[in-house]
C-alpha positions in Angstrom: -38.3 -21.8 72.0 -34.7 -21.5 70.6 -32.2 -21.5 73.0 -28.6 -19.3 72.0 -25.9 -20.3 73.3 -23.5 -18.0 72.5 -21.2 -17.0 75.8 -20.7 -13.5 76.1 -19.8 -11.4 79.7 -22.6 -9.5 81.2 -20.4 -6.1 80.4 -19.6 -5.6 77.0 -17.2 -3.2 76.6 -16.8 -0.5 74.0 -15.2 2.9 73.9 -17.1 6.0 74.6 -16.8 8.0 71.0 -17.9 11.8 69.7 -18.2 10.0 66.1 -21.9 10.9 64.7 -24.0 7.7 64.7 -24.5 6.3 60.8 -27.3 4.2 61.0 -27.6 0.9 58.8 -23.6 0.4 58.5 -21.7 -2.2 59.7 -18.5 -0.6 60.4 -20.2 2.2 62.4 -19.2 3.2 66.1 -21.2 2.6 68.9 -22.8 5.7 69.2 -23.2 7.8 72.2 -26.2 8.3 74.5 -28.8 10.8 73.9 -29.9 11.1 77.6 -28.8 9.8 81.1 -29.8 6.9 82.2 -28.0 6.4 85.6 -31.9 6.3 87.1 -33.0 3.6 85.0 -34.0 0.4 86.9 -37.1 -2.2 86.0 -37.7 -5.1 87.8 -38.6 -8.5 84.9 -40.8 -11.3 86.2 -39.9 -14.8 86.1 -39.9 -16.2 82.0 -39.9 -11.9 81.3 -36.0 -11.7 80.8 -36.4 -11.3 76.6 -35.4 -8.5 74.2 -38.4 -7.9 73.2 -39.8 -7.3 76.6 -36.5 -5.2 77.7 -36.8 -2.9 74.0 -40.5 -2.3 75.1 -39.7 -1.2 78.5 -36.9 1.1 77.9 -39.4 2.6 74.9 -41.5 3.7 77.9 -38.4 5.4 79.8 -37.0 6.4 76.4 -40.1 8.2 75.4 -40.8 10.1 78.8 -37.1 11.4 78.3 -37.5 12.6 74.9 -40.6 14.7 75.9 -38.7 17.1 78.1 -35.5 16.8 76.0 -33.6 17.7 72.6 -34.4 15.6 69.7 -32.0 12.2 69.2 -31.0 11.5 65.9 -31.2 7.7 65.3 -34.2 7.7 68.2 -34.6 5.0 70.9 -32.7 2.0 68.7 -29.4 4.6 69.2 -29.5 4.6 72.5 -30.1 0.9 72.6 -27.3 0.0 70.6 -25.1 2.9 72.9 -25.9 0.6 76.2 -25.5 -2.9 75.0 -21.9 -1.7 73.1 -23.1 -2.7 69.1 -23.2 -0.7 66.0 -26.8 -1.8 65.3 -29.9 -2.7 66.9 -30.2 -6.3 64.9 -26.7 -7.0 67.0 -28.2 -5.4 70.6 -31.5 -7.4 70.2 -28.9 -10.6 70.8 -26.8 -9.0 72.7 -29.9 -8.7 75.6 -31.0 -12.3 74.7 -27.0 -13.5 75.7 -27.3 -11.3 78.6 -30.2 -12.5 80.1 -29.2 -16.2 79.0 -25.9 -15.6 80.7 -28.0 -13.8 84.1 -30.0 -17.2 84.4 -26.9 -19.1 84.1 -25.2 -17.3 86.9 -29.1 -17.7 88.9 -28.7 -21.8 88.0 -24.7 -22.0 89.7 -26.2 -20.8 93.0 -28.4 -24.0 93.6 -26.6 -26.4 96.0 -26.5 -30.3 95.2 -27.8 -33.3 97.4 -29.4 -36.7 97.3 -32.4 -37.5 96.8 -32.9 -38.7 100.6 -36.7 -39.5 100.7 -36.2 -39.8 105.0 -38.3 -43.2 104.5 -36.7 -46.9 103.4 -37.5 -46.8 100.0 -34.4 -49.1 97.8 -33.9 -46.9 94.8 -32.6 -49.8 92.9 -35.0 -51.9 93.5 -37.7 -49.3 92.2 -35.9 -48.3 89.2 -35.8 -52.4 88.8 -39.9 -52.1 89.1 -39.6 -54.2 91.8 -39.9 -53.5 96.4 -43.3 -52.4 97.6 -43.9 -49.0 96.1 -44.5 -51.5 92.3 -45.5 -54.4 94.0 -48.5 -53.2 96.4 -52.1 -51.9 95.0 -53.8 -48.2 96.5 -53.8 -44.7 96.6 -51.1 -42.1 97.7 -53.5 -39.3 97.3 -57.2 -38.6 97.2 -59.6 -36.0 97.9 -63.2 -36.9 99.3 -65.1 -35.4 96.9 -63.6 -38.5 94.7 -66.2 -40.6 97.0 -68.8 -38.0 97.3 -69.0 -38.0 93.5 -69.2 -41.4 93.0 -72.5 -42.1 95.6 -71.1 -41.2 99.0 -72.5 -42.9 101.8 -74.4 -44.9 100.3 -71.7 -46.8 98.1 -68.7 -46.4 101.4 -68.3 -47.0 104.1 -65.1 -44.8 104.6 -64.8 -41.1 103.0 -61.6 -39.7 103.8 -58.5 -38.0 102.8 -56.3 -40.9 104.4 -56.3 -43.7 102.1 -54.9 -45.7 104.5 -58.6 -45.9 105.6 -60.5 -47.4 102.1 -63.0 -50.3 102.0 -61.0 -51.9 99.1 -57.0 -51.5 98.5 -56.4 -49.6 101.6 -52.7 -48.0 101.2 -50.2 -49.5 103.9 -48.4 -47.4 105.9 -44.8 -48.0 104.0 -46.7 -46.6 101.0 -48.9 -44.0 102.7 -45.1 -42.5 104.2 -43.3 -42.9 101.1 -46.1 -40.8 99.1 -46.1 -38.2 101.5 -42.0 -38.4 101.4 -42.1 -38.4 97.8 -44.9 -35.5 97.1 -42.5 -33.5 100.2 -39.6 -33.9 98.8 -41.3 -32.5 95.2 -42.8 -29.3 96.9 -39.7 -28.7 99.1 -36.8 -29.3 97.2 -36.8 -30.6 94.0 -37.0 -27.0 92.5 -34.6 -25.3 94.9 -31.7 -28.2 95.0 -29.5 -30.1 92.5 -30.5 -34.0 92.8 -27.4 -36.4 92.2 -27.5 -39.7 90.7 -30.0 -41.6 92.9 -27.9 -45.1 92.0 -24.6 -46.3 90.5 -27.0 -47.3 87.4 -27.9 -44.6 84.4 -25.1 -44.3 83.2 -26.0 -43.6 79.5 -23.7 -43.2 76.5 -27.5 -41.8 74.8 -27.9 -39.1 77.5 -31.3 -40.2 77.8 -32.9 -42.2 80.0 -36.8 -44.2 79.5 -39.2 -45.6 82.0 -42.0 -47.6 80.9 -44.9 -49.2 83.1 -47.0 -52.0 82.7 -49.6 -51.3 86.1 -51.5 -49.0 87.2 -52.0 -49.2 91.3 -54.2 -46.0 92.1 -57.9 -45.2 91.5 -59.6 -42.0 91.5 -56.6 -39.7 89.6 -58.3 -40.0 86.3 -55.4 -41.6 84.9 -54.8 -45.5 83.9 -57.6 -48.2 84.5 -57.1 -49.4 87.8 -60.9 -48.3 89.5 -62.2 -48.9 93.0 -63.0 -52.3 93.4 -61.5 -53.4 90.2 -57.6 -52.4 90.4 -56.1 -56.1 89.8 -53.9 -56.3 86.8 -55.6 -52.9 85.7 -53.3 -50.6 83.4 -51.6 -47.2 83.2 -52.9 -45.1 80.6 -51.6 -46.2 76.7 -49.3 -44.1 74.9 -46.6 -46.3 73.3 -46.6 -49.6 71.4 -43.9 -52.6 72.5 -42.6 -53.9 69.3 -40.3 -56.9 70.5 -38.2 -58.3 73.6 -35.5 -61.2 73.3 -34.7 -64.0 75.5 -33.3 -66.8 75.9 -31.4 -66.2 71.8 -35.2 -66.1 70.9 -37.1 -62.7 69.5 -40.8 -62.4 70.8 -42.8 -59.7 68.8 -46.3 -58.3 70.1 -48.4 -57.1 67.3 -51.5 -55.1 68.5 -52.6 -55.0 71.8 -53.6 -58.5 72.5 -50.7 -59.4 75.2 -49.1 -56.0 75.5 -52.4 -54.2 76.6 -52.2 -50.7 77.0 -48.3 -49.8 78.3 -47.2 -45.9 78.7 -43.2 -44.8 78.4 -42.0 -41.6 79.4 -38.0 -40.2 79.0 -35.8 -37.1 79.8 -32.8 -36.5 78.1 -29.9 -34.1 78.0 -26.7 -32.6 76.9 -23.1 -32.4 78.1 -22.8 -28.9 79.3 -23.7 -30.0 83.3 -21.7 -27.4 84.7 -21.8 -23.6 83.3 -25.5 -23.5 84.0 -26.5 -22.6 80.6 -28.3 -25.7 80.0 -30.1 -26.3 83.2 -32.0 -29.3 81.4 -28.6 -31.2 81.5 -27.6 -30.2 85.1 -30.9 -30.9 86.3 -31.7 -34.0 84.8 -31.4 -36.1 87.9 -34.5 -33.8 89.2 -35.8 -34.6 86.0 -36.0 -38.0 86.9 -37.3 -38.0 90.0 -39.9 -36.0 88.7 -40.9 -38.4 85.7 -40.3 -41.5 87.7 -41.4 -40.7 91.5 -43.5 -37.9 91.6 -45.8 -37.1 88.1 -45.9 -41.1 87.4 -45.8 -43.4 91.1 -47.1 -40.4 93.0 -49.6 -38.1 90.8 -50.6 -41.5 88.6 -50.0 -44.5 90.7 -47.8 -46.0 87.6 -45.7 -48.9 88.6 -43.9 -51.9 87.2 -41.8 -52.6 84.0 -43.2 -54.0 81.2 -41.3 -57.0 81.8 -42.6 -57.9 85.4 -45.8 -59.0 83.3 -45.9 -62.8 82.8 -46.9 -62.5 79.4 -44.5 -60.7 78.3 -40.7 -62.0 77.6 -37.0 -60.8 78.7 -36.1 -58.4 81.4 -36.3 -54.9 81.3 -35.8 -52.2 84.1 -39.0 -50.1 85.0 -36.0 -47.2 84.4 -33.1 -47.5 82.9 -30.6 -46.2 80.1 -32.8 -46.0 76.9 -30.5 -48.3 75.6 -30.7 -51.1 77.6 -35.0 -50.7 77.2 -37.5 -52.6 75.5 -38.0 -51.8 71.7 -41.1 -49.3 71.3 -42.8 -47.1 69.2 -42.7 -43.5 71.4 -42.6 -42.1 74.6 -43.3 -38.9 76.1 -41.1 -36.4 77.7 -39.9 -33.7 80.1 -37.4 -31.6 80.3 -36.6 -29.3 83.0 -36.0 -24.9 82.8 -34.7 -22.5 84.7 -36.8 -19.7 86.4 -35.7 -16.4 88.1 -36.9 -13.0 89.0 -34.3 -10.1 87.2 -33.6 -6.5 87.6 -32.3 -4.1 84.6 -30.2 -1.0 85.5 -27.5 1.2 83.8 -24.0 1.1 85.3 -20.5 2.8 84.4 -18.2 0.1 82.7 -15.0 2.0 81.9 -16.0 5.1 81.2 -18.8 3.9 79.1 -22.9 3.8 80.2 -23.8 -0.4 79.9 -27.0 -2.0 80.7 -26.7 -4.7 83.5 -29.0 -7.3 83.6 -28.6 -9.7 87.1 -31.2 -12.0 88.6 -33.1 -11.3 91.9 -31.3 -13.2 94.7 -32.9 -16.4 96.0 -35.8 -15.9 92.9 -34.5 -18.6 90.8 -36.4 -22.1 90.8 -36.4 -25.0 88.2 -39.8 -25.9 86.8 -40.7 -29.3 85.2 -42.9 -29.2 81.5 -43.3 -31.4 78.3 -40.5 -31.4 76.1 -40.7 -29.1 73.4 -38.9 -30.6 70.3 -39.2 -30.8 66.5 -41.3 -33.2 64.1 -38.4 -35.0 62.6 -37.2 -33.6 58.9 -34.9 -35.9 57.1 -31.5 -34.3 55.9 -32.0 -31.2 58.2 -28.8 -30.9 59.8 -27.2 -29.1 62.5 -25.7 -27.0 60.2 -28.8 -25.9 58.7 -30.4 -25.2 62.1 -27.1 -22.9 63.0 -28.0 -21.1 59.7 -32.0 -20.6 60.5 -33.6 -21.9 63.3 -37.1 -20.1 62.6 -37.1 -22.2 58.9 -40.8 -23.2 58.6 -39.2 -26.5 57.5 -39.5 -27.4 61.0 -42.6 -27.9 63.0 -42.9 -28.5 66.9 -44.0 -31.6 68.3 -44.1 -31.5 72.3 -44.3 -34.2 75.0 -43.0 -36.5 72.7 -39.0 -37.9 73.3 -38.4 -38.6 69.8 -38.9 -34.5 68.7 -37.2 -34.1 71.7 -34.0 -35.3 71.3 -33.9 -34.7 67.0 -33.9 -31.1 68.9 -31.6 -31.8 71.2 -29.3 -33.0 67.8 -30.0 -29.5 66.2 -28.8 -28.2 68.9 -25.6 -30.0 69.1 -26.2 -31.7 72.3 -25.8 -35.1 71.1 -24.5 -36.0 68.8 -25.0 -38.9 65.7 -23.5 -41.8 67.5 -26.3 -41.0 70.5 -29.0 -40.3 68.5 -28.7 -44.1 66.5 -28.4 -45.5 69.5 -31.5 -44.0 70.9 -33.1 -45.2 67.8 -32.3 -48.6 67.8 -35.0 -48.8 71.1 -37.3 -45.6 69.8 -38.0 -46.8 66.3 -40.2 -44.0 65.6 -37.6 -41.1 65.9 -38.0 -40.7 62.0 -41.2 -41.3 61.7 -43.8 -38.8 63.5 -46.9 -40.4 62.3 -46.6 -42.6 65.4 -47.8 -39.6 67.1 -50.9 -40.0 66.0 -52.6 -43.7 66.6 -52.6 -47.0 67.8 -52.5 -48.2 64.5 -49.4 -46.2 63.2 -47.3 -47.2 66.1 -47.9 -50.6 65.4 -47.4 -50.7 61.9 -43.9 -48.7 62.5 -43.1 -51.5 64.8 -43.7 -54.1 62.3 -41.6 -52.1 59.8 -38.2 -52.1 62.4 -39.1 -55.6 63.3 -39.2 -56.9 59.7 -35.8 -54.8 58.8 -34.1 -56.2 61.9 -35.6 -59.7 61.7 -35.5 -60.1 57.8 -37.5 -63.7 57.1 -39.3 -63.3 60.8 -43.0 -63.0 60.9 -44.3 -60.4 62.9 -46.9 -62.5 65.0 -47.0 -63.1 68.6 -45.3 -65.9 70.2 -46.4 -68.2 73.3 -44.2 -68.2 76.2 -43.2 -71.7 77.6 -44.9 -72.1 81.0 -47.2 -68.6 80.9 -48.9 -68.0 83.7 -52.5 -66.7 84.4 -53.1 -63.4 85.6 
């Protein structure tokens, strides 16, 4: 899961020398080639392009060579080290990983940029907001009949059908039914093959992160969230998070257990500086990223909608999406991050008088691919410095799909810095704290525990709102 990145040029280039090969030594010279290799070519799958998969293949061609040939002192590591230009096979093993991080990075400069243009009138503001019809309106964007079929048929409908548009309670209206079939396009089509740019003038975070939480679930039959058919009112995305508090008004409102919360569900991306040399795709994609969190795997795939906010009950005014600083206070949320994807090909080519391995992706292979966050359990006083020095240290654990791991990785890694990460955790109380990973019950006594050091002499019991309102 460690990512180098260390910036070296495809060709590295070395010297052709006579000098015999001392094996083990630091100062040695690259040594010279036991056999040709100006044949060699092997074609990597995508997620293939590793040393351990290149030093396994060329074994196979090594070996086959060595059969018919003279014995090579220092064996198939010599060679090795002779193609990637080091003195010892410790140093080519990275040198391969940098070449095939530098190959991807070259793959991820080729994708073009654009908007996100859906081709249906969908206000991206208003969305974000948790407000216009897509939040506002209750059905399905997708179904399959043997969601009916399985739940009695003809006997219990009087309409089985793909087109939801068509349903015997919530049918979908055609502004939805064309924006999920704009959205789910615009996944399959593009979203891999194509830069998105910022969908708004909002977003723009001094954390690097951005968080969307929901408060509604709008679509039955996706085994995800409450909302059922015939009983979708008011019904609720699936719970992952707890709020801790909202302000308003000069007033702080706190929401112990689940009482007037009910069950809520936040999900963020977030992502480095580097947007431009392609090495860290996650950062130059993240505006896919968010279309993918917030349109497609959530509104689309889920049918969650709303901020927390747009519920009565609950006080301030939150974004569905926004900055995670400018979010409601809460305990966790999930996560995604976005990587790169390509097809490669390995050959041996003359760099100045020396043999060199070239690693290059396969044209028009590379794709980006959406998957939970893989991050680290927090570890107090483990520092970036620390994580230069040994990132395999058993002293860290992962902890995937989870925002908080996510971006304590992301700190390792020296793509944000101290400054972001507080910020971050002034609305994710449970970056330190991991535990909150694991129930109801922890999140909400971590909440309780940022409330009571924020709010000294504050009780941490739910307040009325003035003039609440039945749902």
């Amino acid at each position: 899961m460690q990512i180098r990145t260390t910036a070296l040029t495809i060709f590295l280039v070395a010297t052709t020398t006579n000098t015999v090969f001392s094996e083990g030594t630091e100062d040695a010279a690259i040594p010279t080639l036991c056999y040709d290799y100006s044949d060699l070519r092997f074609d990597l799958e995508p997620n293939a392009c590793k040393s351990s998969v290149i030093v396994r293949k060329f074994r196979e061609v090594f070996t086959a060579k060595a059969a018919n040939g003279e014995r090579c002192r220092g064996g198939m590591q010599r060679d090795v080290m002779a193609l990637t230009g080091t003195t010892t096979f410790d140093g080519a093993v990275l040198t391969l990983h940098d070449m095939c991080t530098d190959a991807l990075a070259t793959a991820a400069n080729d994708l073009v940029s654009s908007g996100w243009n859906l081709g249906v009138d969908v206000d991206l503001e208003k969305f974000f907001d948790g407000n216009g019809f897509l939040n506002e309106e209750t059905g399905n964007f997708k179904q399959s009949t043997d969601s009916f079929i399985k739940r009695g048929g003809e006997e219990r409908f009087l309409s089985i059908s793909e087109d939801p548009r068509e349903n015997d309670h919530y049918a979908t209206s055609e502004e939805s039914y064309n924006a999920g079939l704009a959205i789910n396009n615009l996944f399959e089509e593009r979203s891999k093959k194509e830069y998105f740019e910022k969908p708004t003038g909002g977003f723009n975070c001094a954390s690097n992160t951005v968080m969307c939480c929901w408060g509604r679930d709008r679509q039955y039959f996706d085994n995800n969230g409450s909302c059922k058919f015939g009983d979708c009112a008011h019904e609720n995305p699936g719970d992952n998070t707890d709020l801790c508090w909202t302000e308003e008004g000069g007033d702080v409102f706190p929401y112990p257990g689940d009482k007037i919360e009910d069950d809520l569900h936040c999900h963020g991306i977030s992502w480095g500086d580097d947007t431009d040399s392609g090495k860290d795709i996650n950062a130059k994609a993240r505006w896919n990223n968010l279309f993918y969190v917030s349109m497609y795997d959530h509104l689309y795939q889920r049918g969650y909608v709303e901020a927390i906010t747009n519920d009565p009950q609950i006080a301030g005014s939150h974004a569905m999406c926004d900055c995670v600083e400018e979010m409601p206070v809460v305990a966790r949320a999930d996560c995604s991050e976005v990587v790169g994807k390509a097809s490669y090909t390995v050959t041996v080519v003359d760099d100045e008088g020396s043999k060199r391995f070239l690693i290059a992706h396969t044209p028009d292979t590379f794709e980006l691919e959406f998957q939970a966050c893989e991050g680290y359990k927090f570890v107090d006083d483990f520092t970036p410095d620390d994580y230069a020095l040994d990132n395999d240290t058993k002293e860290l654990s992962g902890q995937n799909n989870d925002l908080a791991a996510f971006v304590f990785r992301q700190y390792l890694e020296r793509k944000l810095d101290e400054a972001q990460v507080a910020t971050i955790e002034e609305t994710l109380i449970g970056y330190r704290n991991p535990d909150v990973n694991k129930s109801d019950a922890k999140r909400n006594e971590a909440c309780q525990a940022a409330f009571e050091k924020e709010f000294p002499g504050l009780k941490y019991e739910a307040k009325v709102l003035t003039g609440e309102v039945e749902i």
